[in-house]
N, CA, C and O atoms as CSV, one atom per row, in Angstrom:
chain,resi,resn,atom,element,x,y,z
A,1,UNK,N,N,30.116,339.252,237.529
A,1,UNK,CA,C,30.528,339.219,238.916
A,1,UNK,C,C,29.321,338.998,239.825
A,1,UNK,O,O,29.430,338.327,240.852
A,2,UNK,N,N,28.260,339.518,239.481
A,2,UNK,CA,C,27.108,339.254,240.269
A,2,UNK,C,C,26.473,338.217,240.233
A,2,UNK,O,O,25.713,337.916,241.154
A,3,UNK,N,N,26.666,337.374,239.058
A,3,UNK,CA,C,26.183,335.923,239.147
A,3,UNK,C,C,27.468,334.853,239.506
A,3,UNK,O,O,27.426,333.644,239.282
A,4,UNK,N,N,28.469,335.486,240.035
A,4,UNK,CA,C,29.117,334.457,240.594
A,4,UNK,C,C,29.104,334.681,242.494
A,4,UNK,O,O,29.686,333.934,243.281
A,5,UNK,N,N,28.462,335.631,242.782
A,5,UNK,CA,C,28.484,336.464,244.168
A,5,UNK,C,C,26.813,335.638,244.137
A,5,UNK,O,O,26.448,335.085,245.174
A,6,UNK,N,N,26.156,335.624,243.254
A,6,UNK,CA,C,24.554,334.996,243.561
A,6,UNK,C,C,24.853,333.360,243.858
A,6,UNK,O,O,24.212,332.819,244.759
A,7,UNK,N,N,25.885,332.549,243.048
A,7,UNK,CA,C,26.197,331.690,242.590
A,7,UNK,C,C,26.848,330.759,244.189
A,7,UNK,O,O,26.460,329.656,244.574
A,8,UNK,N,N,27.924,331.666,244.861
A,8,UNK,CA,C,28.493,331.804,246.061
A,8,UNK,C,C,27.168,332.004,246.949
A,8,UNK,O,O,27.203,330.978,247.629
A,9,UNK,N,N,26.228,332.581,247.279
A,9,UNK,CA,C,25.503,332.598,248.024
A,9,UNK,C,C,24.284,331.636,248.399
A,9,UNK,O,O,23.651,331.562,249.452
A,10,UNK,N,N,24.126,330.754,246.925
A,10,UNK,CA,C,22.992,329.775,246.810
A,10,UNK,C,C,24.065,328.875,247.573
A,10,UNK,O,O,23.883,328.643,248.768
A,11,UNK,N,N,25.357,328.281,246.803
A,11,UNK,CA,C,25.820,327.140,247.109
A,11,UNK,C,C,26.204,327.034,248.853
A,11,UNK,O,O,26.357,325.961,249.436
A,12,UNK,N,N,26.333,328.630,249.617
A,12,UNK,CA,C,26.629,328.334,250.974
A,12,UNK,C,C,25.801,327.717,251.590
A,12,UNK,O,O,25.999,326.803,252.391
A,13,UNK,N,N,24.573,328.289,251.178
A,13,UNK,CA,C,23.248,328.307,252.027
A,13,UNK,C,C,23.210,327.021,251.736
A,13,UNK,O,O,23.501,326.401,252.759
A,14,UNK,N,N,22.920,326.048,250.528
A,14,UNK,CA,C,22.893,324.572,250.493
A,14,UNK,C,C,23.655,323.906,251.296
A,14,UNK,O,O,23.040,323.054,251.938
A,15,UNK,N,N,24.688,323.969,251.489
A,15,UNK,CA,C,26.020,323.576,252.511
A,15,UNK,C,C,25.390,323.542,254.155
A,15,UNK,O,O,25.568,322.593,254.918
A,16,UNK,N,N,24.621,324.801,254.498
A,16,UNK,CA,C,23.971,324.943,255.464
A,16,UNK,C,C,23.186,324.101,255.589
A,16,UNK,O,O,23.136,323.237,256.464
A,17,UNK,N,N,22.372,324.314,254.556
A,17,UNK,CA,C,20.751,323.807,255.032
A,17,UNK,C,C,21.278,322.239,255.497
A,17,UNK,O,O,20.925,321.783,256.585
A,18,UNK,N,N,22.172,321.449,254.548
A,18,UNK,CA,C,22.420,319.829,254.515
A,18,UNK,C,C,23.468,319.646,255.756
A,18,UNK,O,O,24.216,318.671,255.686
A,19,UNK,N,N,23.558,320.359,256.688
A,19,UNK,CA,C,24.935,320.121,257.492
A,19,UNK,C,C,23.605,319.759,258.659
A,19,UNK,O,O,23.081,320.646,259.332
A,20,UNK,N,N,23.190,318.239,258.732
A,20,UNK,CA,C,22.830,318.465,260.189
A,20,UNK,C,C,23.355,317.346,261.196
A,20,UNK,O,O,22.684,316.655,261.961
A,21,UNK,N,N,24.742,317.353,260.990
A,21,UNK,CA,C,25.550,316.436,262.207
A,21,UNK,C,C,25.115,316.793,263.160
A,21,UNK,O,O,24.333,315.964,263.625
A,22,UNK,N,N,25.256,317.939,263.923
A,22,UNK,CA,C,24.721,318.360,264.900
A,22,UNK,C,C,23.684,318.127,265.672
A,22,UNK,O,O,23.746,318.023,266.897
A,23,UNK,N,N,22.410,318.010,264.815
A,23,UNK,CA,C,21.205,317.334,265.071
A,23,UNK,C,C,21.020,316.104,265.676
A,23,UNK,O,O,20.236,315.776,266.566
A,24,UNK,N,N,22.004,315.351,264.956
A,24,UNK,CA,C,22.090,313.121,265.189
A,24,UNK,C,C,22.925,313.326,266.607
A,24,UNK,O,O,22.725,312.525,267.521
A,25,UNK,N,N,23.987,314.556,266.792
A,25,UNK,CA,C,24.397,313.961,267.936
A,25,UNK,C,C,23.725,314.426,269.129
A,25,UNK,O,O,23.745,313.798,270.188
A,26,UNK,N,N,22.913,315.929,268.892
A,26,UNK,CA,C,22.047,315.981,269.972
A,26,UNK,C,C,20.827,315.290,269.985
A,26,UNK,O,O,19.966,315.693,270.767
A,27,UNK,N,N,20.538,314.116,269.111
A,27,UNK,CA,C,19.392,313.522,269.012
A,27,UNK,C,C,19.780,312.021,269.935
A,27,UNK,O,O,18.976,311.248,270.455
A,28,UNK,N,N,21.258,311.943,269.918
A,28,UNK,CA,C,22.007,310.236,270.322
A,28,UNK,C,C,22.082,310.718,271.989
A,28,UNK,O,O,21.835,310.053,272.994
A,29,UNK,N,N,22.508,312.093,271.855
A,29,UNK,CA,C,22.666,312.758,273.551
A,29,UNK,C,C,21.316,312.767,274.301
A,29,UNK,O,O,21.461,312.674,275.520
A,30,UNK,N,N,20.062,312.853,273.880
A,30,UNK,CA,C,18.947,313.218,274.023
A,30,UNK,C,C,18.308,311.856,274.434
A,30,UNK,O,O,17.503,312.030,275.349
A,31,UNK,N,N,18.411,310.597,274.058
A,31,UNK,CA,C,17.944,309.103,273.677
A,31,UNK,C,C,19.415,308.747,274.906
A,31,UNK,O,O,19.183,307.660,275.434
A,32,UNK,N,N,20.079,309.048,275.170
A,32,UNK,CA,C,20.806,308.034,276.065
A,32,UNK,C,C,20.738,309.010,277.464
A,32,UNK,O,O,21.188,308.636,278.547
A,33,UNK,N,N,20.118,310.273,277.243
A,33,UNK,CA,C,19.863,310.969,278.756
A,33,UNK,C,C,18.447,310.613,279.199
A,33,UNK,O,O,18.142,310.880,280.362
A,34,UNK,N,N,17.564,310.050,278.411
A,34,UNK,CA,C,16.459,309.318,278.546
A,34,UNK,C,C,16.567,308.103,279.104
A,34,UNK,O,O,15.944,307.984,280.159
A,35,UNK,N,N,17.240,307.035,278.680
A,35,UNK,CA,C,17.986,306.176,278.980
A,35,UNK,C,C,18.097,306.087,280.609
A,35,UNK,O,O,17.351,305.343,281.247
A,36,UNK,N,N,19.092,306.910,281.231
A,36,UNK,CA,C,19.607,306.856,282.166
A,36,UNK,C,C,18.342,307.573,282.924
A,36,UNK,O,O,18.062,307.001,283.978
A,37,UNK,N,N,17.666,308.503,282.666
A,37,UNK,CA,C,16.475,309.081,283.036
A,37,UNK,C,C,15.810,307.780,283.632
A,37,UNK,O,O,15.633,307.643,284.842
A,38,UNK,N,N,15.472,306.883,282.738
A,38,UNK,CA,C,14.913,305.611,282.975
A,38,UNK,C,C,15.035,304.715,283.759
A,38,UNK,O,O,14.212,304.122,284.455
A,39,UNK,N,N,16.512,304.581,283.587
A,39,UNK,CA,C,17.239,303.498,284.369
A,39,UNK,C,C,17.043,303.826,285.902
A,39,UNK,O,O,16.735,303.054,286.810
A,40,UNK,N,N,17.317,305.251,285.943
A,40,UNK,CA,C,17.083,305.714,287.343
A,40,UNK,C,C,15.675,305.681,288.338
A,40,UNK,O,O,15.519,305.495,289.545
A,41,UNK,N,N,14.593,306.002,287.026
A,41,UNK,CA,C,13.497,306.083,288.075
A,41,UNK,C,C,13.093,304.464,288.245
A,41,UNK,O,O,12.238,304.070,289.039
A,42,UNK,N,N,13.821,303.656,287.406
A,42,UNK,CA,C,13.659,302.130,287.577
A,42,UNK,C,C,14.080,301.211,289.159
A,42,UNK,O,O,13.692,300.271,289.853
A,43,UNK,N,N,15.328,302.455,289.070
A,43,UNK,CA,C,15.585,302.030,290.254
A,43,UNK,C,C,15.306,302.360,291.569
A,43,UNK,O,O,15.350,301.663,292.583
A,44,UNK,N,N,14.883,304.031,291.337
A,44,UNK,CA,C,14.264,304.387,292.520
A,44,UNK,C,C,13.141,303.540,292.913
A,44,UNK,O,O,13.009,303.154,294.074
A,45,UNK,N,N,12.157,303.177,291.773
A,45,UNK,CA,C,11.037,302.733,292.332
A,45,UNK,C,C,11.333,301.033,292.790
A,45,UNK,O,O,10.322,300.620,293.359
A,46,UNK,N,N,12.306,300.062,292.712
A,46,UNK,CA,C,13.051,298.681,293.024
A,46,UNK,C,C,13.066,298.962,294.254
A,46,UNK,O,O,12.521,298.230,295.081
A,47,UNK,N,N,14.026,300.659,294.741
A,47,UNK,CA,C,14.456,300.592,296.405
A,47,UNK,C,C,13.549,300.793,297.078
A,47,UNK,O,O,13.710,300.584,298.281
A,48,UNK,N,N,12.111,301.318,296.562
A,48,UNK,CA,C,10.827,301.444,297.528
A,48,UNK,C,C,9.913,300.611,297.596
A,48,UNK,O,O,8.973,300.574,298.389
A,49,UNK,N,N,10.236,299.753,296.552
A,49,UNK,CA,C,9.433,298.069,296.776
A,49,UNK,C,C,10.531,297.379,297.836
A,49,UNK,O,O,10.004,296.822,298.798
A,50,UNK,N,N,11.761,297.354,297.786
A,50,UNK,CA,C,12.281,296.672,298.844
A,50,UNK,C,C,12.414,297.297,300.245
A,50,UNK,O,O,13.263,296.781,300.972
A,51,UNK,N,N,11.669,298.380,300.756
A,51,UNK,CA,C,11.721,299.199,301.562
A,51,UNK,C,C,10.568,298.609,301.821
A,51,UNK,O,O,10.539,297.715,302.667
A,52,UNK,N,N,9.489,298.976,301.187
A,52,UNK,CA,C,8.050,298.257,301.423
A,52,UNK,C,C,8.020,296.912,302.393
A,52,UNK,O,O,7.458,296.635,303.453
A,53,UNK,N,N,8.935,296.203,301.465
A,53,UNK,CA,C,8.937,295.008,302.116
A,53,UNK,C,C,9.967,294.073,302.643
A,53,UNK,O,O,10.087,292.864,302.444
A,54,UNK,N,N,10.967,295.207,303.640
A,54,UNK,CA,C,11.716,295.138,304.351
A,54,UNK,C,C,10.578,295.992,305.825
A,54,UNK,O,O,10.712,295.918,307.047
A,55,UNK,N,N,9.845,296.514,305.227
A,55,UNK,CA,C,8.889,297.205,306.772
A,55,UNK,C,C,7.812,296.266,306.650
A,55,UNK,O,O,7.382,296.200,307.801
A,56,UNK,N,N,7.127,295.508,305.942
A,56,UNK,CA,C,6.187,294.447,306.372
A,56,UNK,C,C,6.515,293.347,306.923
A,56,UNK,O,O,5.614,292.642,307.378
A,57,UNK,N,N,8.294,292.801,307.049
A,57,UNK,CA,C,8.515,291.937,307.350
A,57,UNK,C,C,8.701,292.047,308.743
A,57,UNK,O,O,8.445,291.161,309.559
A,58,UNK,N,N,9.259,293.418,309.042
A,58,UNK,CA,C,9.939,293.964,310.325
A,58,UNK,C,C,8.688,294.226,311.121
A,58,UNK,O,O,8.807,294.150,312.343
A,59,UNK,N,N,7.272,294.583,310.521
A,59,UNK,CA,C,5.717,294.451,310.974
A,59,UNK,C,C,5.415,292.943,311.094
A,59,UNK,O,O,5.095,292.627,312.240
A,60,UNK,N,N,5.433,292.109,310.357
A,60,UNK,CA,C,5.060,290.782,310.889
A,60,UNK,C,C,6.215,289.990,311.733
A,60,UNK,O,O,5.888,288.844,312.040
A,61,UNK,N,N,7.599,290.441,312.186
A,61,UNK,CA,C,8.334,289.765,313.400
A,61,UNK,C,C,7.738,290.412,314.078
A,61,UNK,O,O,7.179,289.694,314.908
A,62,UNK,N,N,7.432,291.819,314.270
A,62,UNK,CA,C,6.993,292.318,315.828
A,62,UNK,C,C,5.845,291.842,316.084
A,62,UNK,O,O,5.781,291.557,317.280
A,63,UNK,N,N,4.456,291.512,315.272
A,63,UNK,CA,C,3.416,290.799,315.670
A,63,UNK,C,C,3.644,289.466,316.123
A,63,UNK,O,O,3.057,288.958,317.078
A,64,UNK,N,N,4.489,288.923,315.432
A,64,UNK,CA,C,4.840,287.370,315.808
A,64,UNK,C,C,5.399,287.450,316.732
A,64,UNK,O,O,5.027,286.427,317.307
A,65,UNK,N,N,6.338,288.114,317.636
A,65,UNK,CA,C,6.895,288.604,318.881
A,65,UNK,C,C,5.719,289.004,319.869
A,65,UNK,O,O,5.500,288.420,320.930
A,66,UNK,N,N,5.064,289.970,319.428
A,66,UNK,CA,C,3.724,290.039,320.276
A,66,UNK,C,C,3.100,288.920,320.672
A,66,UNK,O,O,3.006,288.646,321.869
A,67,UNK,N,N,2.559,288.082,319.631
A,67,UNK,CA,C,1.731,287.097,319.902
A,67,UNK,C,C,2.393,285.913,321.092
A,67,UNK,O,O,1.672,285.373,321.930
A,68,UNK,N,N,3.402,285.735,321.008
A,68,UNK,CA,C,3.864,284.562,321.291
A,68,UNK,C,C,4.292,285.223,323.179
A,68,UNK,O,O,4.637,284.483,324.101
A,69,UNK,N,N,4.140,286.568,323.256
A,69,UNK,CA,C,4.333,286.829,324.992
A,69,UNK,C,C,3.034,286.461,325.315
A,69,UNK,O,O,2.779,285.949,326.405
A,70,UNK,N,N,1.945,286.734,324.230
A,70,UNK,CA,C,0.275,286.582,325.071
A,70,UNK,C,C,0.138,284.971,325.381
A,70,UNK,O,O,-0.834,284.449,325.928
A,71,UNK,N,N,1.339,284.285,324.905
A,71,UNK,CA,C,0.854,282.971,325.145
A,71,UNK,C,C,1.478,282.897,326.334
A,71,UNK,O,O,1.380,281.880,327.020
């Protein structure tokens, strides 16, 4: 009885140790929250280049507006 109770206790623990679904899907969850992590600061930094240069343009009409009263 005790080597089938030892017998039961090796084979759970193997069952354990090899079960790591869990792992791949918090590893697929982990890689596509990166992902979007990415995507995002990709885009934050797109809307502050076009901010950039939506205010240099709006800086060179008002100089070009300036200039053209001194004439």
């Amino acid at each position: 009885m005790k080597k089938l109770f030892i017998l039961l206790a090796v084979a759970s623990l193997g069952f354990v140790a090899c079960n790591n679904e869990a792992s791949a899907d918090d590893a697929a969850a982990k890689a596509a929250d990166s992902a979007r992590v990415a995507d995002s600061l990709a885009k934050v930094a797109a809307d502050a280049a076009a901010a950039d240069s939506l205010a240099k343009a709006a800086a060179d009409t008002v100089k070009a507006a300036a200039d053209t009263l001194k004439k």
